[in-house]
ZAZAKOL-444555 format. One record per residue (C-alpha): chain; x, y, z; residue in one letter. Coordinates in steps of 0.05 Angstrom, whole numbers, plus 5000, padded with zeros to 4 digits. Example, Ala and Ser with C-alpha at 12.3 -4.5 7.8 and 13.67 -1.06 7.14 Angstrom:
2
<site><chain>A</chain><xx>5246</xx><yy>4910</yy><zz>5156</zz><res>A</res></site>
<site><chain>A</chain><xx>5273</xx><yy>4979</yy><zz>5143</zz><res>S</res></site>
//
This chain:
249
<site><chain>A</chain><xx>4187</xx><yy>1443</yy><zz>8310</zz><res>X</res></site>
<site><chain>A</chain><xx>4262</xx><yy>1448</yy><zz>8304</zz><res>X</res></site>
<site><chain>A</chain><xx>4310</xx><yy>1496</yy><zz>8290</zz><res>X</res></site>
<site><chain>A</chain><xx>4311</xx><yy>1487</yy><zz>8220</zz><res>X</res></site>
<site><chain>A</chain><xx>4239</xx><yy>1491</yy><zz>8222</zz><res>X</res></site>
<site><chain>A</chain><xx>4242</xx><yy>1548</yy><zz>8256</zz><res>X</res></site>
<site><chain>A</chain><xx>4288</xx><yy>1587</yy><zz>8207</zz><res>X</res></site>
<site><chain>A</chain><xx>4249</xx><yy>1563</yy><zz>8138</zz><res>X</res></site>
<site><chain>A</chain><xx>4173</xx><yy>1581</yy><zz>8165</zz><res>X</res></site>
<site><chain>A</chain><xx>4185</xx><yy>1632</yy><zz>8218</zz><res>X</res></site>
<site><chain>A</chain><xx>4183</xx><yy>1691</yy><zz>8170</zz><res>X</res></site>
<site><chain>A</chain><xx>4150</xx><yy>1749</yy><zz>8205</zz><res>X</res></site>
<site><chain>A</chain><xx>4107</xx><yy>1776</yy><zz>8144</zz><res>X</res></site>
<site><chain>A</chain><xx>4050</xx><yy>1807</yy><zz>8175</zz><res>X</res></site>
<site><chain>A</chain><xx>4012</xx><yy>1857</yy><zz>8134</zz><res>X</res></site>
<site><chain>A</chain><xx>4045</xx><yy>1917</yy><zz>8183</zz><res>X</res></site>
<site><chain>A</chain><xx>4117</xx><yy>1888</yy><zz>8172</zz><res>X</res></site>
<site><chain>A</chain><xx>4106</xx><yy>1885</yy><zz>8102</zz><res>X</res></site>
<site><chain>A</chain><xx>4082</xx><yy>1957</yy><zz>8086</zz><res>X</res></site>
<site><chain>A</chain><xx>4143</xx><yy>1976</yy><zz>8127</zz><res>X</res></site>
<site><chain>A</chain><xx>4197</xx><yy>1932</yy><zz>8091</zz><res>X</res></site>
<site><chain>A</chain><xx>4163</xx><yy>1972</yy><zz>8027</zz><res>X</res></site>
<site><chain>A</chain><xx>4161</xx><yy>2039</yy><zz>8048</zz><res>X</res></site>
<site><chain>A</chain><xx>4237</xx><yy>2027</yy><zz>8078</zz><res>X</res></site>
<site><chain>A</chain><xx>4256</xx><yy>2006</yy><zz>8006</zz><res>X</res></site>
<site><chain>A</chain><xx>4225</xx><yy>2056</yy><zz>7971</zz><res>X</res></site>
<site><chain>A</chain><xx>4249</xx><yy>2111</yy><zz>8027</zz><res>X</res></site>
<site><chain>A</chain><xx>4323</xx><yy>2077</yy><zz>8018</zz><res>X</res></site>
<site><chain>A</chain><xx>4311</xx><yy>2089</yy><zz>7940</zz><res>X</res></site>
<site><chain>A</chain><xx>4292</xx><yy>2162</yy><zz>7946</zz><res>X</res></site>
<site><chain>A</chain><xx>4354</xx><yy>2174</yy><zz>7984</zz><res>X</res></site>
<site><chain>A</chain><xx>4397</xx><yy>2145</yy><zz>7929</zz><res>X</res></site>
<site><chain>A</chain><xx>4363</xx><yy>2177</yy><zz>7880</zz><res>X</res></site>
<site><chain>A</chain><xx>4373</xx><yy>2245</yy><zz>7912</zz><res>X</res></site>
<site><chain>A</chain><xx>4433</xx><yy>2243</yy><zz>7946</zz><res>X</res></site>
<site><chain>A</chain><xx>4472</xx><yy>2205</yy><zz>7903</zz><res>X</res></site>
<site><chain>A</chain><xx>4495</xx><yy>2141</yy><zz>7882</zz><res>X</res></site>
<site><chain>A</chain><xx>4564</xx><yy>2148</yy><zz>7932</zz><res>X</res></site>
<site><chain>A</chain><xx>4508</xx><yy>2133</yy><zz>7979</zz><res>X</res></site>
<site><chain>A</chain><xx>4485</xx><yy>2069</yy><zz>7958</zz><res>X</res></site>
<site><chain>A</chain><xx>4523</xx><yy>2025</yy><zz>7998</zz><res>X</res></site>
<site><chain>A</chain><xx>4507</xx><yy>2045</yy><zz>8069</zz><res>X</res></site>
<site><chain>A</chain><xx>4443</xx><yy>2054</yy><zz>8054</zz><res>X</res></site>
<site><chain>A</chain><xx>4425</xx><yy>1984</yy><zz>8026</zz><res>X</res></site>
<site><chain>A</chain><xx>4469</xx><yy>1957</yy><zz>8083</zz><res>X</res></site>
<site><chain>A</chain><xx>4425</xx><yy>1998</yy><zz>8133</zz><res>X</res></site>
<site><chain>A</chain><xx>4355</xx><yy>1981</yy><zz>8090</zz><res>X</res></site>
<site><chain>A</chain><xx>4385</xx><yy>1898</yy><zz>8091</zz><res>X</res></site>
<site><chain>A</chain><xx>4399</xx><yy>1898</yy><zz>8167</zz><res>X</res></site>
<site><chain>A</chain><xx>4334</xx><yy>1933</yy><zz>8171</zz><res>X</res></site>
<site><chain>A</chain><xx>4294</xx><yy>1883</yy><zz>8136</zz><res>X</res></site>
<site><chain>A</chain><xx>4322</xx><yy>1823</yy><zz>8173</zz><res>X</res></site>
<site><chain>A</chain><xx>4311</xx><yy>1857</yy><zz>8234</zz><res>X</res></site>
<site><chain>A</chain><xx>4227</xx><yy>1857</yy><zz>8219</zz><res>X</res></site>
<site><chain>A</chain><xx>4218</xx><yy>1800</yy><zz>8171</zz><res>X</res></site>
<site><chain>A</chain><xx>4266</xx><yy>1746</yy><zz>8190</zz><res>X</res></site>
<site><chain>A</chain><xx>4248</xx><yy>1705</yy><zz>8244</zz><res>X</res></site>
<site><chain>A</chain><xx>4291</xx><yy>1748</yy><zz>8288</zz><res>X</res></site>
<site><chain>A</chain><xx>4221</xx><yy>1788</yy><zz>8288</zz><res>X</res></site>
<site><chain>A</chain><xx>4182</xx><yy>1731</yy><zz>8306</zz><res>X</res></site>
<site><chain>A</chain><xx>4215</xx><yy>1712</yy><zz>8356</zz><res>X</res></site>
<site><chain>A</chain><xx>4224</xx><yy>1779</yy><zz>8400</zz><res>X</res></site>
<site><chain>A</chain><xx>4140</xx><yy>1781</yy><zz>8391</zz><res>X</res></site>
<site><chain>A</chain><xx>4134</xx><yy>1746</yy><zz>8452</zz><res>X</res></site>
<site><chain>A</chain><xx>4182</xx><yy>1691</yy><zz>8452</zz><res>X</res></site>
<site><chain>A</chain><xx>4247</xx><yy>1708</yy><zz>8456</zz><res>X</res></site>
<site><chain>A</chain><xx>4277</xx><yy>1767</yy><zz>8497</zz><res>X</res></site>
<site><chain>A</chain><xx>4342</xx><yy>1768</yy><zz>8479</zz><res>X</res></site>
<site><chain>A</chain><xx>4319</xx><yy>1758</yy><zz>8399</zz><res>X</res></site>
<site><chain>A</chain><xx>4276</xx><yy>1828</yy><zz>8435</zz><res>X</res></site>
<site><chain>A</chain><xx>4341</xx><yy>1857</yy><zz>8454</zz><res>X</res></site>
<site><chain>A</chain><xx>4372</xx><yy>1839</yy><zz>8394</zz><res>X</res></site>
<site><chain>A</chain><xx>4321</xx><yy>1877</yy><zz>8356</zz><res>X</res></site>
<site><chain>A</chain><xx>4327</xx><yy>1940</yy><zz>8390</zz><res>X</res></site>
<site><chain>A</chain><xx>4406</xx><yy>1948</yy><zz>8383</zz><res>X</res></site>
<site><chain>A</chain><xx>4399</xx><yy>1934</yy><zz>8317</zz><res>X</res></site>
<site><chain>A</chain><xx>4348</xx><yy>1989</yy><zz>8300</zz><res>X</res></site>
<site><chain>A</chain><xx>4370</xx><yy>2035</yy><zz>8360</zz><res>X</res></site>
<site><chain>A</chain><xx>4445</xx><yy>2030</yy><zz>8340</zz><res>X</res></site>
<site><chain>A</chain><xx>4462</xx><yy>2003</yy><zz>8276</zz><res>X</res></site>
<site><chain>A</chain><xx>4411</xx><yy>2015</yy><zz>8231</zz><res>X</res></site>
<site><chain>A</chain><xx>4410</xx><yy>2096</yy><zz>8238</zz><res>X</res></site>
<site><chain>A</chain><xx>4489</xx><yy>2095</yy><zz>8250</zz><res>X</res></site>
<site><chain>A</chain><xx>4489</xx><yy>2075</yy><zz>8172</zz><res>X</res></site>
<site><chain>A</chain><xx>4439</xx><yy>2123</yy><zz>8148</zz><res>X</res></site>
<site><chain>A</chain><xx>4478</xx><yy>2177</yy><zz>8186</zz><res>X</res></site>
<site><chain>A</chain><xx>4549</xx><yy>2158</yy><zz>8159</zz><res>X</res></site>
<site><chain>A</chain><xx>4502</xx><yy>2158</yy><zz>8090</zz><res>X</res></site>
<site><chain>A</chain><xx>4482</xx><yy>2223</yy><zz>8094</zz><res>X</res></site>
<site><chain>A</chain><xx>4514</xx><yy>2265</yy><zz>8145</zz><res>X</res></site>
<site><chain>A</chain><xx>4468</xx><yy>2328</yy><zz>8144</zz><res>X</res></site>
<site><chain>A</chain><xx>4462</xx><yy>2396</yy><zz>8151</zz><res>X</res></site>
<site><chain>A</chain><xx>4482</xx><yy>2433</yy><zz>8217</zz><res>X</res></site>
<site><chain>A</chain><xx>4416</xx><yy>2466</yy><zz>8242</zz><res>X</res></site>
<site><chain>A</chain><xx>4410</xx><yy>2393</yy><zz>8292</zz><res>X</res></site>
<site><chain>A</chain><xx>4478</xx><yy>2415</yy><zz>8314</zz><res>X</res></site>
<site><chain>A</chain><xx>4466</xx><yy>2466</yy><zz>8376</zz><res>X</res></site>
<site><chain>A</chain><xx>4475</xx><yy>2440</yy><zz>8446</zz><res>X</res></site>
<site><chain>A</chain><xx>4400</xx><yy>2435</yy><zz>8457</zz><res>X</res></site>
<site><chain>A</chain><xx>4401</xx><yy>2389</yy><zz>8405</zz><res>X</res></site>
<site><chain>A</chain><xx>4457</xx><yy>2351</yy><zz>8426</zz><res>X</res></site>
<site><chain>A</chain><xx>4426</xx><yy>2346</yy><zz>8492</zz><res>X</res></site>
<site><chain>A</chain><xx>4358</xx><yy>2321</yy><zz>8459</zz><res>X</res></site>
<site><chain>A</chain><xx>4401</xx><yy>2268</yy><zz>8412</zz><res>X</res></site>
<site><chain>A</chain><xx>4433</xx><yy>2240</yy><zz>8477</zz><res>X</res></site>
<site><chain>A</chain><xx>4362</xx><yy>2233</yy><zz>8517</zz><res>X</res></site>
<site><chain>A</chain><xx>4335</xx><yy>2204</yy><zz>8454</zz><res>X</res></site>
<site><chain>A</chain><xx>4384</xx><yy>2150</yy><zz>8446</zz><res>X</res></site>
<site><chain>A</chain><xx>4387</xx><yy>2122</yy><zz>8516</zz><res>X</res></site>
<site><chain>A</chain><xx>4318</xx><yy>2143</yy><zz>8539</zz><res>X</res></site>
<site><chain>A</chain><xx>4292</xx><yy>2116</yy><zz>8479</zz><res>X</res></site>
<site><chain>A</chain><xx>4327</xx><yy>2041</yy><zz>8511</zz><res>X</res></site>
<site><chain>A</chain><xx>4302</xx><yy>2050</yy><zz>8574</zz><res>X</res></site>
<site><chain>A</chain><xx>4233</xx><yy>2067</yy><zz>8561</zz><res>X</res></site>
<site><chain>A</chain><xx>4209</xx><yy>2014</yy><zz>8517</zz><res>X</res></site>
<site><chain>A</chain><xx>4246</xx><yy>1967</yy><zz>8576</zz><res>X</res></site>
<site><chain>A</chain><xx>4193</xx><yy>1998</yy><zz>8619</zz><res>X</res></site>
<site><chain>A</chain><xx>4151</xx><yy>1928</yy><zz>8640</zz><res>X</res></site>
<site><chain>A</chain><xx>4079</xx><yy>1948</yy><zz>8611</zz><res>X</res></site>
<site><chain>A</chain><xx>4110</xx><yy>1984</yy><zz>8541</zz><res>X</res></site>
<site><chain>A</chain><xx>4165</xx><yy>1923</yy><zz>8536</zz><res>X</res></site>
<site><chain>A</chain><xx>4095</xx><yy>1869</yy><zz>8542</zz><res>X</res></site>
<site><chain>A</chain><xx>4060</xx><yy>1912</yy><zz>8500</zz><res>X</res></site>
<site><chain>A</chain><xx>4114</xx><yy>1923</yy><zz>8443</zz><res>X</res></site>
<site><chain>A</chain><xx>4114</xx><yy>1843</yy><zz>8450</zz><res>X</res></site>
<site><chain>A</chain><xx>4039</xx><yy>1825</yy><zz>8427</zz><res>X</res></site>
<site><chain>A</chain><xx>4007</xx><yy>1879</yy><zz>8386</zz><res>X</res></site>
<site><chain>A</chain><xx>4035</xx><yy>1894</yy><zz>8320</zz><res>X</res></site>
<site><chain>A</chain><xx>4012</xx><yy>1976</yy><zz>8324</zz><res>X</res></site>
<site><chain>A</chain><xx>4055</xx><yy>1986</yy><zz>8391</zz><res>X</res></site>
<site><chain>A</chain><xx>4113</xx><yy>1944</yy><zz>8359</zz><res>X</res></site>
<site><chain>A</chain><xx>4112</xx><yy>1989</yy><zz>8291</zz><res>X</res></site>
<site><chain>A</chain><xx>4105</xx><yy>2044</yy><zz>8338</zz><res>X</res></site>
<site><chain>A</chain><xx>4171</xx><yy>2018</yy><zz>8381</zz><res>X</res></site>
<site><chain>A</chain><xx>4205</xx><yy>2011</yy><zz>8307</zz><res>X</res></site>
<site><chain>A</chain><xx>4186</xx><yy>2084</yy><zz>8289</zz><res>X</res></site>
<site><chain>A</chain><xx>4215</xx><yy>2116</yy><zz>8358</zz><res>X</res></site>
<site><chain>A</chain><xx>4277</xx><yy>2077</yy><zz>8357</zz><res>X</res></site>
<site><chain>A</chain><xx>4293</xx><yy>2086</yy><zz>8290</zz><res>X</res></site>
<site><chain>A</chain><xx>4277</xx><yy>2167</yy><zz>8306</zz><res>X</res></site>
<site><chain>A</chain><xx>4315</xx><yy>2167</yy><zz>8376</zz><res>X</res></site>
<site><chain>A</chain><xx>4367</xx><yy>2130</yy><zz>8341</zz><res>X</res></site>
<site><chain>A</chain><xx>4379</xx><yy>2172</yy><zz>8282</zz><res>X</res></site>
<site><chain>A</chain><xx>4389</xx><yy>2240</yy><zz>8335</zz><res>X</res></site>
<site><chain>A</chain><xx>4431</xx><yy>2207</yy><zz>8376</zz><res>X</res></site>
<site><chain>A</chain><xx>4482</xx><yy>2188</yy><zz>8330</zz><res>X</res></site>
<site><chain>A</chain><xx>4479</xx><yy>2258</yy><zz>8290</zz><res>X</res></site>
<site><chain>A</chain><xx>4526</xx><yy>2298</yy><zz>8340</zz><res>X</res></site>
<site><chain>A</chain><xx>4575</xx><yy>2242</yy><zz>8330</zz><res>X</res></site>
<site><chain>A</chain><xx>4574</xx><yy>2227</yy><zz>8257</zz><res>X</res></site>
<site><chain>A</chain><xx>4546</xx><yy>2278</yy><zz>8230</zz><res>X</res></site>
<site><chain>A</chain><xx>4568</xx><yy>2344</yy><zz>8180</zz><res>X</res></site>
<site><chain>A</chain><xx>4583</xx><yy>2384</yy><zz>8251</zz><res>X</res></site>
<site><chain>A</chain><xx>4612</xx><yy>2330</yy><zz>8306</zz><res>X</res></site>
<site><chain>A</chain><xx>4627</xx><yy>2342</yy><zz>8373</zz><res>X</res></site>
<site><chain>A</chain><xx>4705</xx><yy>2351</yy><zz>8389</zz><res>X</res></site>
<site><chain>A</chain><xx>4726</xx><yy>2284</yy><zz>8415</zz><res>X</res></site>
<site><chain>A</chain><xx>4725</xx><yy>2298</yy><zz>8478</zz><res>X</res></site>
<site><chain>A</chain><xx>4664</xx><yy>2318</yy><zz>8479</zz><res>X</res></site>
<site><chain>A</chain><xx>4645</xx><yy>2257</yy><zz>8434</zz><res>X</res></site>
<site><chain>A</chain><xx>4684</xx><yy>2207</yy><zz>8487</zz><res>X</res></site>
<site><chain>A</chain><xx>4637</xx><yy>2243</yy><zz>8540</zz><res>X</res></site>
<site><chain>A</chain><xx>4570</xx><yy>2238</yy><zz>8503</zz><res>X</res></site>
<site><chain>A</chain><xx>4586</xx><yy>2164</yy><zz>8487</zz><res>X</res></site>
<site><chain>A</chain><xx>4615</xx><yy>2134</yy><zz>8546</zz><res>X</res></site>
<site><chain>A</chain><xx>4556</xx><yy>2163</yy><zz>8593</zz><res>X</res></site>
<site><chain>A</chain><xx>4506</xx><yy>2125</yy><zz>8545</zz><res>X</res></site>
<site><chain>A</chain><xx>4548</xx><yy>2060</yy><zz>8547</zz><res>X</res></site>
<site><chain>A</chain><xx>4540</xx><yy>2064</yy><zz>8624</zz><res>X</res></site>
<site><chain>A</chain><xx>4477</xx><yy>2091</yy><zz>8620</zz><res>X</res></site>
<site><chain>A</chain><xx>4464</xx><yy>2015</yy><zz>8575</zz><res>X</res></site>
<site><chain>A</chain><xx>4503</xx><yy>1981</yy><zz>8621</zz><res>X</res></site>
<site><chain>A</chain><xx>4462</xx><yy>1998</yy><zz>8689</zz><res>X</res></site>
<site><chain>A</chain><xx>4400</xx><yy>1972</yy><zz>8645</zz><res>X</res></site>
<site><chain>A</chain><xx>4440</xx><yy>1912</yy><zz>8627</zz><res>X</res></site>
<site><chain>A</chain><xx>4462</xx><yy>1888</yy><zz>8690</zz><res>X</res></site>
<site><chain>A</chain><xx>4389</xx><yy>1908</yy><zz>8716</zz><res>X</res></site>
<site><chain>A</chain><xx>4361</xx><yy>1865</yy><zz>8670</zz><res>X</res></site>
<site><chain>A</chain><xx>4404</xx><yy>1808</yy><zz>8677</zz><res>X</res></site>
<site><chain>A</chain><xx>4406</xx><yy>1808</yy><zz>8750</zz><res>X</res></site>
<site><chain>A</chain><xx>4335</xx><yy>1834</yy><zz>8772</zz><res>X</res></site>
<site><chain>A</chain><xx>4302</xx><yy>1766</yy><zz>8792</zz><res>X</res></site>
<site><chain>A</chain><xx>4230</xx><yy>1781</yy><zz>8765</zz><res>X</res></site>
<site><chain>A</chain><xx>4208</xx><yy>1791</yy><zz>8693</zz><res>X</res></site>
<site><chain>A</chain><xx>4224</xx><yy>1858</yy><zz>8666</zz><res>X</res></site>
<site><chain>A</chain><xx>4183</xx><yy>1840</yy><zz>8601</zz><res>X</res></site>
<site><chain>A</chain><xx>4130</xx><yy>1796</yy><zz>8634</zz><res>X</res></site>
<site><chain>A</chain><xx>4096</xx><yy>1777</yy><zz>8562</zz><res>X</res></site>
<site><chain>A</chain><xx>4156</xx><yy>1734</yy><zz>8547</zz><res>X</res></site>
<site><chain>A</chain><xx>4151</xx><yy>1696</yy><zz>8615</zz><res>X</res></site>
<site><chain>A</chain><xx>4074</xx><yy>1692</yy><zz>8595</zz><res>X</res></site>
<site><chain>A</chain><xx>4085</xx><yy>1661</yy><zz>8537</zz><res>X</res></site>
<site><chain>A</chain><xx>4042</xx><yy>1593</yy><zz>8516</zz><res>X</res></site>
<site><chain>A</chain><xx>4080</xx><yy>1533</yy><zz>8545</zz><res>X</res></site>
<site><chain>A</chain><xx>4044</xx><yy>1497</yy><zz>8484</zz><res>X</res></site>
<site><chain>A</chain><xx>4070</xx><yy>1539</yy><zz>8435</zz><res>X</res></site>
<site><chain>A</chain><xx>4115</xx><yy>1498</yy><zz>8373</zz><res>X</res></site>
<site><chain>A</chain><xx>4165</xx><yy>1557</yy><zz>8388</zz><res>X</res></site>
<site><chain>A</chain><xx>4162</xx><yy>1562</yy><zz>8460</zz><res>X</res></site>
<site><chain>A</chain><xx>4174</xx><yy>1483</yy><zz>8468</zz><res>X</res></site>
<site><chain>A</chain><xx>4236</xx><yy>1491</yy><zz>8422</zz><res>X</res></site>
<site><chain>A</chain><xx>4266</xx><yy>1544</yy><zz>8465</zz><res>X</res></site>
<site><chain>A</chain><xx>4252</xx><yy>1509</yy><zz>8530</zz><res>X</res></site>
<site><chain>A</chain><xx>4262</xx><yy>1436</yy><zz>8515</zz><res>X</res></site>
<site><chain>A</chain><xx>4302</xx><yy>1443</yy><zz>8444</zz><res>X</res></site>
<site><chain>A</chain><xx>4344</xx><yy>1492</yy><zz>8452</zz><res>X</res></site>
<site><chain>A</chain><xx>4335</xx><yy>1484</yy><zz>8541</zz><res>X</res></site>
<site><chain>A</chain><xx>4331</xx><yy>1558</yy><zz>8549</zz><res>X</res></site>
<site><chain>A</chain><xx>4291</xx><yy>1576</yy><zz>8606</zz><res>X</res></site>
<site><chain>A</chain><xx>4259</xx><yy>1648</yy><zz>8614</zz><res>X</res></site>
<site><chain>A</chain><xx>4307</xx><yy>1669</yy><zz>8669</zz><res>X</res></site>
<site><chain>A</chain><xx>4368</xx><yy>1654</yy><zz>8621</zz><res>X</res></site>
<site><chain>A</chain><xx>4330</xx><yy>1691</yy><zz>8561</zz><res>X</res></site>
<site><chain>A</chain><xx>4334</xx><yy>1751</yy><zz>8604</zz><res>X</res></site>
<site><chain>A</chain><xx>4399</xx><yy>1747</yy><zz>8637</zz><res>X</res></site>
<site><chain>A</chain><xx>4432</xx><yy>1737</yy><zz>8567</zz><res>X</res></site>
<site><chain>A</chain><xx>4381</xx><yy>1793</yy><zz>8543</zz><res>X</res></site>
<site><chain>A</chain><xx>4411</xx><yy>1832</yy><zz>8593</zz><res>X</res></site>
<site><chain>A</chain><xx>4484</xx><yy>1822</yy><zz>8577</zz><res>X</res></site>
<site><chain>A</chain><xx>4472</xx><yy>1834</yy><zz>8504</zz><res>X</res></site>
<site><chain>A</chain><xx>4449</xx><yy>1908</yy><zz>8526</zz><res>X</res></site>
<site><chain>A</chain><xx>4505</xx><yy>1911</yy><zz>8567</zz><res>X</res></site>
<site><chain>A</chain><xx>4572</xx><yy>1887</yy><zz>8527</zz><res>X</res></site>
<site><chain>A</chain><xx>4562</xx><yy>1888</yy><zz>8459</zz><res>X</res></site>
<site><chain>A</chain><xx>4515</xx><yy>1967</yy><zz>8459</zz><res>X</res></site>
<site><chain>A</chain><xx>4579</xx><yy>1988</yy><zz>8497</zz><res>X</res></site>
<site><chain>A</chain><xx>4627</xx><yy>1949</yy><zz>8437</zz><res>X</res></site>
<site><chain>A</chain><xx>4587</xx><yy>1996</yy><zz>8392</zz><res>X</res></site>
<site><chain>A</chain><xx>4596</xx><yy>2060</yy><zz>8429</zz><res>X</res></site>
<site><chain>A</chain><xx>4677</xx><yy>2052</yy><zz>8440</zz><res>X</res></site>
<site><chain>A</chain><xx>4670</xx><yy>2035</yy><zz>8369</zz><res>X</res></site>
<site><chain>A</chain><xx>4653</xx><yy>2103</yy><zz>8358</zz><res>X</res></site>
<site><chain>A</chain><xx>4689</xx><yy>2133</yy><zz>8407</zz><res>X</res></site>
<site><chain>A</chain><xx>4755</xx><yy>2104</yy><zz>8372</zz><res>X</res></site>
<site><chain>A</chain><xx>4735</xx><yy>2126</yy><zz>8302</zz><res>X</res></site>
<site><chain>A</chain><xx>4721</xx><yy>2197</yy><zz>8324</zz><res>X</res></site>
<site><chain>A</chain><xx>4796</xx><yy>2200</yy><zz>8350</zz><res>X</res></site>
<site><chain>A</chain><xx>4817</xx><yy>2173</yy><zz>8285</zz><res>X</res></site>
<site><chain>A</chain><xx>4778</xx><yy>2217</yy><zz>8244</zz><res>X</res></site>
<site><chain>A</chain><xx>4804</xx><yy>2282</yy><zz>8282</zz><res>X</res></site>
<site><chain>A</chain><xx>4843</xx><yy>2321</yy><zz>8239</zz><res>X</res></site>
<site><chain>A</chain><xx>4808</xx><yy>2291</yy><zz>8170</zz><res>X</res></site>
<site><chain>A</chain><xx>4803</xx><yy>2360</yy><zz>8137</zz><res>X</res></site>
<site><chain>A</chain><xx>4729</xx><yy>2342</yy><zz>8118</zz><res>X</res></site>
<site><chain>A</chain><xx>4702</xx><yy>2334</yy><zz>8186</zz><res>X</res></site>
<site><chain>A</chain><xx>4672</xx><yy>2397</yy><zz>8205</zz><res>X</res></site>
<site><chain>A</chain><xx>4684</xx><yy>2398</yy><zz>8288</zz><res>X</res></site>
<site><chain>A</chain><xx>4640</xx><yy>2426</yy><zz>8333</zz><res>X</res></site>
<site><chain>A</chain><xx>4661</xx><yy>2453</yy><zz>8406</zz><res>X</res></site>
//
């Protein structure tokens, strides 16, 4: 197999990944519909980055192959994916109170660390019902973590610079665990069938051993989650005094 190869046939369209690109676009439609069609653009960006993240062969790849294609799939549905749907539509204020701030923060990182746990990360690898499950929780933990920052109420910007630079270290400790901890933190990827058309493209093709998968899978959790949070921390200051922004203390 070669890279091309790789990129034409690789599709991940499993009956599971297809009911879920479906019900995405129809959920993405809804929203549209009843929200409006100022919407529309976020929302298809987050329902396109959403797609490519379980169809492409981004998803093939992080089902056993590929950890950093694995990391690569969790920012992407942890961070990016609800960050557009939240920008989209904002929402009302009852998720607002400190509890719930508290709850948005532990979902967000916890939801990272967790599904890094060695057993749940192997797991999430090989059977399509724990990976849809992984998609489900991410996209959850995801969406309530980035409500107290983008939402219709947002924290104060300090209070945002606080929330989001203790999960950017909280991502970076995992990172730099990951990278640097010399056995496999996701053993089904280091398990993976020598004799596989995939496998011998990565190792030989591409001559990416499983160490290096998990170092750089490591420092993709650790540099560019934390590009994404001062990201946010930066358009919060900018945003301060927009009259539209409700602020929260």
């Amino acid at each position: 197999m070669t890279t091309q190869e790789l990129i034409i046939t690789a599709w991940h369209l499993t009956p599971i990944s297809i009911a879920t690109a479906v019900l995405g676009t129809l959920a993405t439609a809804f929203a549209i519909w009843k929200k409006g069609r100022s919407t529309a653009p976020k929302l298809i960006a987050a329902l396109c980055i959403f797609l490519f993240t379980i169809i492409s062969p981004l998803g093939t790849l992080s089902e056993g192959y590929l950890f950093s294609a694995h990391m690569i799939h969790h920012l992407l549905l942890l961070l990016i994916v609800p960050l557009f749907v939240v920008i989209a539509i904002p929402g009302g204020k009852n998720l607002h109170t400190k509890p719930w701030r508290a709850i948005g923060w532990i979902s967000g990182v916890g939801a990272m660390w967790l599904w890094h746990e060695p057993s749940l990360c192997s797991l999430a690898a090989v059977s399509p019902a724990m990976q849809a499950t992984q998609t489900i929780t991410l996209l959850i933990a995801g969406y309530l973590f980035w409500r107290p920052i983008m939402g219709t109420t947002r924290l104060h910007p300090a209070g945002a610079l606080l929330y989001l630079f203790s999960a950017c270290t909280a991502c970076t400790l995992l990172g730099i665990y990951v990278a640097f901890v010399p056995i496999s933190v996701c053993p089904a990827f280091a398990a993976a069938s020598q004799s596989s058309p995939i496998i011998i493209l990565i190792r030989d093709g591409w001559g990416f051993s499983a160490a290096a998968d998990q170092q750089v899978g490591g420092l993709l959790m650790w540099i560019p989650a934390c590009l994404i949070y001062f990201t946010a921390i930066l358009a919060r200051f900018l945003s301060w005094h927009e009259p539209q922004n409700t602020v929260s203390k």
